[in-house]
C-alpha positions as CSV (number, residue, x, y, z in Angstrom):
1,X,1.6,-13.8,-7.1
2,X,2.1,-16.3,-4.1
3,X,-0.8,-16.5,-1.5
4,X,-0.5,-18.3,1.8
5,X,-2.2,-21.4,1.0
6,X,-3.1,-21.9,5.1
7,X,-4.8,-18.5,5.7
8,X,-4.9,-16.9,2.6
9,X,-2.9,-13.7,3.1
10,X,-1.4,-12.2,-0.1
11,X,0.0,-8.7,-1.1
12,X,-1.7,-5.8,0.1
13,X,-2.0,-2.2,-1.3
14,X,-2.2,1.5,0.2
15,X,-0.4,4.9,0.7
16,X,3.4,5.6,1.3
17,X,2.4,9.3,3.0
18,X,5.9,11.7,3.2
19,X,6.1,14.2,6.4
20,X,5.3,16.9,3.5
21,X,2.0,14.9,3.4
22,X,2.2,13.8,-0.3
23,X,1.1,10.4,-1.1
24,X,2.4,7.5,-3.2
25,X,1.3,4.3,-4.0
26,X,2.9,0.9,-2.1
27,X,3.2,-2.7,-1.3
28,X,3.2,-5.2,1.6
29,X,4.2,-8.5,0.5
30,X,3.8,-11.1,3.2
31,X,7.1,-13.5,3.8
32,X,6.2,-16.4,2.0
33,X,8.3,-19.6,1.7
34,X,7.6,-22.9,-0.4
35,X,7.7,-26.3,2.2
36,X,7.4,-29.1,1.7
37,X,4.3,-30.1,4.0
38,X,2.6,-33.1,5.4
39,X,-1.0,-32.8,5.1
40,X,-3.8,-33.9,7.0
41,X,-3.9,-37.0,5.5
42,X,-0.7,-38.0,5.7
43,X,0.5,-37.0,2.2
44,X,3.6,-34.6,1.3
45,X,3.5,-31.9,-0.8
46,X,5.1,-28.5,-1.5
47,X,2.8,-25.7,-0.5
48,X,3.2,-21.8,-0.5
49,X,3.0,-20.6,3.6
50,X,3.6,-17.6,5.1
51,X,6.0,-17.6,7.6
52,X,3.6,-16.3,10.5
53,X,1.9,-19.8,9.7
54,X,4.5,-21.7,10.4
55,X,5.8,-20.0,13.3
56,X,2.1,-20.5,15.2
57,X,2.5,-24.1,14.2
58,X,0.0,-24.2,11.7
59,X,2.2,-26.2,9.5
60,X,3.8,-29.7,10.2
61,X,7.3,-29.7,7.9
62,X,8.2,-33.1,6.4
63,X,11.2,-34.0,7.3
């Protein structure tokens, strides 16, 4: 199981509930990619971030 490695969101659990009111169980699995990243100090490496992450910036890509 992936888990955003920037702010640690991973796949959640609850209730898929029917208009009949009957319940079953379900997933949200966050859109996570593997980049190849530049870290803080300076070296590359491939980490596992969700895609909300990199949209806000929280990411730098190496190029």
């Amino acid at each position: 199981m992936a888990v955003c490695q920037i702010c640690g969101k991973k796949t959640a659990h609850g209730n898929s509930v029917a208009h009949s009111a009957t319940t079953t169980k379900r997933t949200w699995k966050p859109n996570i990619q593997r980049v190849r990243a530049k870290l803080k100090d300076g070296t590359v490496k491939r980490i596992y971030v969700c895609t909300k992450c990199l949209k806000a910036g929280k990411v730098v890509k190496a190029v």
